[in-house]
Backbone bond lengths (Angstrom), bond angles and torsions (degrees), N, CA, C in turn:
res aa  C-N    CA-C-N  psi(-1)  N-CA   C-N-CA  omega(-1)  CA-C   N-CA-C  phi
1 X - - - 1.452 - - 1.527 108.29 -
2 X 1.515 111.79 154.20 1.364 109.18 -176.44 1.372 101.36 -114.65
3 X 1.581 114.64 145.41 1.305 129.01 -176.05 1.640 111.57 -116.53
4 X 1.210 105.47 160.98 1.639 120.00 179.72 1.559 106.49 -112.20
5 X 1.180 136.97 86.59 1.832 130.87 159.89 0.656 144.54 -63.56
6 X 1.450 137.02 62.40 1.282 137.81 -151.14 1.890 106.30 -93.13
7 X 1.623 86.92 153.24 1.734 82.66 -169.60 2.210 70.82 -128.63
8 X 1.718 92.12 163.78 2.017 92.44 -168.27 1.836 79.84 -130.38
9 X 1.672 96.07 145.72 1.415 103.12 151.10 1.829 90.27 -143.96
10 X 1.716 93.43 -161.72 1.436 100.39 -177.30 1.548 86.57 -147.22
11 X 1.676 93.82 167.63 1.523 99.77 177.54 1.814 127.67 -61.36
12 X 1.049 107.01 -8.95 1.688 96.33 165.45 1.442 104.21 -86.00
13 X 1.303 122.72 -18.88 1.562 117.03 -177.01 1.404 98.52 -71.71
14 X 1.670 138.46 -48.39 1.389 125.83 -174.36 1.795 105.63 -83.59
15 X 1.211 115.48 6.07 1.777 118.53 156.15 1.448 117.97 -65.97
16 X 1.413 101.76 -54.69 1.364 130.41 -176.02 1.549 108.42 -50.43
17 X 0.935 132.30 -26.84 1.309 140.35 -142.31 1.683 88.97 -122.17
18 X 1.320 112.42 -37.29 1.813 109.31 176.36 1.159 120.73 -76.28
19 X 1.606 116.89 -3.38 1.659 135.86 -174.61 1.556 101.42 110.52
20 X 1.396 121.85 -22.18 1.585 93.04 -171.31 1.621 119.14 -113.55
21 X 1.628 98.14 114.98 1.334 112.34 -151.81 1.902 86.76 -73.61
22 X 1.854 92.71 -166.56 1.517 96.57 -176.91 1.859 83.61 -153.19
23 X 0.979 124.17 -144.50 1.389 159.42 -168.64 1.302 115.17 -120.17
24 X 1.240 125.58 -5.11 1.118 150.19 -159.20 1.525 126.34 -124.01
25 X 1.055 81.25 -45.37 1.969 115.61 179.70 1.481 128.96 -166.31
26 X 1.591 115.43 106.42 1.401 131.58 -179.57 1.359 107.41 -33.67
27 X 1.010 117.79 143.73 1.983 126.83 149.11 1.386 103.52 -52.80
28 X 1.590 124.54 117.98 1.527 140.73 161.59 1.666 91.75 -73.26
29 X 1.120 103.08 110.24 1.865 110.63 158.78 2.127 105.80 -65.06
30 X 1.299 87.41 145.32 1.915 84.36 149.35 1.645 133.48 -13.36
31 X 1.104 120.69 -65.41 1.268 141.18 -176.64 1.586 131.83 -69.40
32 X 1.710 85.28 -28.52 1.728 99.00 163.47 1.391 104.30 -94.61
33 X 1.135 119.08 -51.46 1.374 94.97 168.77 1.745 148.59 -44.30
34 X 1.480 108.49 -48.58 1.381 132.86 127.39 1.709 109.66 1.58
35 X 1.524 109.51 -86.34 1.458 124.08 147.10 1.124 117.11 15.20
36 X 1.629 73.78 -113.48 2.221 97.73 -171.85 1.737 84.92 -56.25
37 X 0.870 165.81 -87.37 1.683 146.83 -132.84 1.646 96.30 -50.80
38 X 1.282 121.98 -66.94 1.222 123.25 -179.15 1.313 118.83 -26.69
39 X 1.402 106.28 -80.18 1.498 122.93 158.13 1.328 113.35 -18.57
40 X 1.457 126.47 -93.68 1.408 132.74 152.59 1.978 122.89 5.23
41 X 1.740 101.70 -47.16 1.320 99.25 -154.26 1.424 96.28 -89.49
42 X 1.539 115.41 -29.45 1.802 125.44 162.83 1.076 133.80 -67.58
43 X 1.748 108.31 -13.32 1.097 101.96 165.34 1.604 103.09 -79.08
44 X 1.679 132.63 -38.38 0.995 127.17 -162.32 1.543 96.80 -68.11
45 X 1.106 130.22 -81.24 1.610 117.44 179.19 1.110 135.45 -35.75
46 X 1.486 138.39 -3.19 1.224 135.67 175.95 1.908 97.85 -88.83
47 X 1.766 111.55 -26.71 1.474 108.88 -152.47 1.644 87.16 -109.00
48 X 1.110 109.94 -5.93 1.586 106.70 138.10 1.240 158.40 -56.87
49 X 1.691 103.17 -42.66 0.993 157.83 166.44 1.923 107.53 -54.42
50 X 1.434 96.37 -45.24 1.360 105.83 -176.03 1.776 127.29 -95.15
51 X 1.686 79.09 -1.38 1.493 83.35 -176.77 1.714 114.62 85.32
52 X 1.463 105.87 -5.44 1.430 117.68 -173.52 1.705 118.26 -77.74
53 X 1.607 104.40 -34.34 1.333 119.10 -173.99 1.739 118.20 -67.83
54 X 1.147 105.59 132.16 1.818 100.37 175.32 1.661 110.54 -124.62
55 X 1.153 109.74 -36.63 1.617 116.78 -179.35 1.655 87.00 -161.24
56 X 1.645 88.53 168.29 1.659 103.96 175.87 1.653 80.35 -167.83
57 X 1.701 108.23 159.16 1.520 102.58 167.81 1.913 84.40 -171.70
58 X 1.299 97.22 168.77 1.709 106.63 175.76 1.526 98.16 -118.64
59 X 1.192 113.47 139.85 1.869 116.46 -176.65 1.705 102.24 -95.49
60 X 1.240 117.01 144.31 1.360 125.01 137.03 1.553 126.27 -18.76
61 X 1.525 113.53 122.88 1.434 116.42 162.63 1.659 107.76 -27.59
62 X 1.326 88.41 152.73 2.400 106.19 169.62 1.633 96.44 -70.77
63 X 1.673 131.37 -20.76 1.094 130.15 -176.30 1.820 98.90 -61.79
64 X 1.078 102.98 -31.74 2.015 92.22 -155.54 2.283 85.30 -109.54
65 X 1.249 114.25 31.71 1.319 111.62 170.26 1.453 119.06 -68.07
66 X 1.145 131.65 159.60 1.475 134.76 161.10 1.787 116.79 -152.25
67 X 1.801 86.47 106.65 1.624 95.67 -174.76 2.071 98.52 -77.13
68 X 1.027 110.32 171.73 1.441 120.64 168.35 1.728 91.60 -153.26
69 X 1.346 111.08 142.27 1.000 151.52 -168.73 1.416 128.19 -144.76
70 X 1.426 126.91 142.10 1.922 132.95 155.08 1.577 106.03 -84.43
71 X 1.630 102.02 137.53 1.631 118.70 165.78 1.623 96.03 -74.44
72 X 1.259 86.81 -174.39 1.953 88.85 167.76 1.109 102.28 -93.35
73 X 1.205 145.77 44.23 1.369 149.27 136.57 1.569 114.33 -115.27
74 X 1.311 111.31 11.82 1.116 108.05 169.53 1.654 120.37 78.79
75 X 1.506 106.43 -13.74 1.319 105.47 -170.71 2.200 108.82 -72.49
76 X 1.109 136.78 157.27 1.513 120.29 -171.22 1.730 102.90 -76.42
77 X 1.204 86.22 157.62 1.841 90.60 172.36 1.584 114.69 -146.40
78 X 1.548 108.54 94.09 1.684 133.01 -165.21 1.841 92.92 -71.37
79 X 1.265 111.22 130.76 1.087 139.42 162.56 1.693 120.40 -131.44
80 X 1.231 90.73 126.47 1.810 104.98 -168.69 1.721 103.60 -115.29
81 X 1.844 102.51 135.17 1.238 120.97 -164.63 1.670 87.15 -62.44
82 X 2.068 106.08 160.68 1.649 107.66 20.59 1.695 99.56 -105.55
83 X 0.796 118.01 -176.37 1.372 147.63 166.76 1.497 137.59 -97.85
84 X 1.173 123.16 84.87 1.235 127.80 179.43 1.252 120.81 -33.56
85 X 1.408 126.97 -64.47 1.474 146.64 -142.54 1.885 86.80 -96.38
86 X 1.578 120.09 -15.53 1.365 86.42 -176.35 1.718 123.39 -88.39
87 X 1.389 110.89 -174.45 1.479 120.42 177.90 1.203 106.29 -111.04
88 X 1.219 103.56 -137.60 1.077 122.63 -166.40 1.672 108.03 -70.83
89 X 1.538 127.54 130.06 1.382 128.63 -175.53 1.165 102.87 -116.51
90 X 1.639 126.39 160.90 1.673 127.34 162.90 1.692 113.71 -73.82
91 X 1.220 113.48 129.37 1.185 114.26 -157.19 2.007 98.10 -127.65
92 X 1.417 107.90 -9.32 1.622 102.02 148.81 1.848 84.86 -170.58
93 X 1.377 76.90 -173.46 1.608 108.07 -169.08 1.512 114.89 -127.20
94 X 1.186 128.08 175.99 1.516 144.38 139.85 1.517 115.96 -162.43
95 X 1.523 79.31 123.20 1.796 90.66 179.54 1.291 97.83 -94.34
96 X 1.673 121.12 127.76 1.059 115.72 -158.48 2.190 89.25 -142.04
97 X 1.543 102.23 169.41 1.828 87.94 -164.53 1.481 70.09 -136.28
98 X 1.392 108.05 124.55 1.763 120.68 161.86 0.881 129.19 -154.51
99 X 1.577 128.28 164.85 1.810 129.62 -159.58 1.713 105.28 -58.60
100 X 1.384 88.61 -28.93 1.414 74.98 -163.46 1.554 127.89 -164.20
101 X 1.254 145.82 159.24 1.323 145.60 -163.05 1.542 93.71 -58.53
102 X 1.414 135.34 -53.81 1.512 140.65 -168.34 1.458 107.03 -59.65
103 X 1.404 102.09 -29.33 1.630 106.61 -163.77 1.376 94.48 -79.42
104 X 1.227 125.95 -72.92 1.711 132.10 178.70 1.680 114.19 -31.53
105 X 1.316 102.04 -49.45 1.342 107.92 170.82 1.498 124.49 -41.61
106 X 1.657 107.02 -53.15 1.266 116.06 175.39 1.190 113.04 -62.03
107 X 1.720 121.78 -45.97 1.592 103.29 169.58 1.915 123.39 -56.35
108 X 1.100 99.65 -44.46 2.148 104.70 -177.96 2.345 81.43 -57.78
109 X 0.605 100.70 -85.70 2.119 90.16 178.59 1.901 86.04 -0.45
110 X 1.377 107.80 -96.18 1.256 118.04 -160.62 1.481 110.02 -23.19
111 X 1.427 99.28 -65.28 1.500 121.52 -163.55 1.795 113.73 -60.22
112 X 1.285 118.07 -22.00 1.373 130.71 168.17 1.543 107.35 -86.20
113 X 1.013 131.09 24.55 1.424 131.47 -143.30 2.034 89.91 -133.09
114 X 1.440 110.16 -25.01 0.884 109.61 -178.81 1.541 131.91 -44.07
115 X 1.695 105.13 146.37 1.788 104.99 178.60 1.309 106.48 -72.17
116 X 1.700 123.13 148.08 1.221 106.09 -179.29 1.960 80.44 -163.59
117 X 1.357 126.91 171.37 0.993 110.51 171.23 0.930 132.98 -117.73
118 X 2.092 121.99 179.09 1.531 106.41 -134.23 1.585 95.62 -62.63
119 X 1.489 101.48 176.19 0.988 112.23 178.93 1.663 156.59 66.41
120 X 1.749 90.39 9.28 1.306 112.92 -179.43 1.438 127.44 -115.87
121 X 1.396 91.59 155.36 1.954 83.65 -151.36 1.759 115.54 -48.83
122 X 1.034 99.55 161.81 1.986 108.50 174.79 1.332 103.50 -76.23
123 X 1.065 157.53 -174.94 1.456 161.43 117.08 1.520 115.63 -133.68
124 X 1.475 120.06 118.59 1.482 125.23 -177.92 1.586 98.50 -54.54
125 X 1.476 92.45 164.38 1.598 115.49 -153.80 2.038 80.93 -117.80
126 X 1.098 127.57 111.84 1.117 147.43 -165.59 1.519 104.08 -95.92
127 X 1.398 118.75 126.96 1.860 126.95 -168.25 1.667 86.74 -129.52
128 X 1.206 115.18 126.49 1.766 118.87 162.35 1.467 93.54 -137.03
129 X 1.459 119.62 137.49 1.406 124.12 -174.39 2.071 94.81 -86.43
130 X 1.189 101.03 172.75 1.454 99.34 -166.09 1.351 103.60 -108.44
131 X 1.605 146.63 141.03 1.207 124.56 -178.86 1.271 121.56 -99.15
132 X 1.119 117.78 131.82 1.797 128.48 -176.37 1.342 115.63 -62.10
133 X 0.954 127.36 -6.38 1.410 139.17 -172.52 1.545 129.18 166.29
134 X 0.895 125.00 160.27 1.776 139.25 165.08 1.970 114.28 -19.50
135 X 1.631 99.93 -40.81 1.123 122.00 -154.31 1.961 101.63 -94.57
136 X 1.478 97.03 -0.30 1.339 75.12 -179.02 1.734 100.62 -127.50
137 X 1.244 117.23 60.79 1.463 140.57 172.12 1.504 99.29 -93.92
């Protein structure tokens, strides 16, 4: 079965990471960052390794977002990040192909497992299985 991994931050979390912390989210120095990539790049090669890996990618800040939308006339209506009112966004993925719901699980374990520094928010490690077809709604 194929799975969806989503890991969530928000835009002070990709601030945080440029040096300018908030109340919200610490300043990542050099070294943590360093880190979570490290981290990140072992997790990708081990689930490589296993034949488990299919894609992985890190998304763009909610700053560089673009919703599209219908008015009530249906005509579209483009709105460009950031977004005040939002939370928490997906900020990467891994499409990953495994035996099984337990198995995936154990990787999002891993993948929440990440170095990050003190004091910065948690965010659940998100599993949606992928659907093979029409038929499995």
């Amino acid at each position: 079965m194929k799975y969806l991994v989503m890991v969530q931050a928000t835009q002070a979390d990709y601030e945080a990471m440029r040096g300018k912390g908030s109340e919200h989210s610490p300043v990542w120095g050099e070294q943590e960052i360093q880190a979570m990539y490290a981290f990140m790049g072992a997790i990708n090669n081990d689930l490589s390794e296993t034949g488990e890996f299919l894609d992985a990618q890190g998304l763009a800040e909610p700053a560089k977002i673009r919703h599209v939308s219908r008015d009530a006339d249906g005509k579209a209506v483009i709105t460009d990040g950031p977004y005040g009112e939002t939370k928490e966004l997906m900020c990467g993925y891994w499409v990953l192909e495994c035996e099984s719901l337990e198995r995936v699980t154990e990787i999002a374990e891993r993948i929440a497992q990440c170095p990050q520094p003190a004091g910065a928010p948690e965010y659940p490690v998100v599993i949606r299985p992928i659907l093979d077809g029409a038929g499995d709604i």
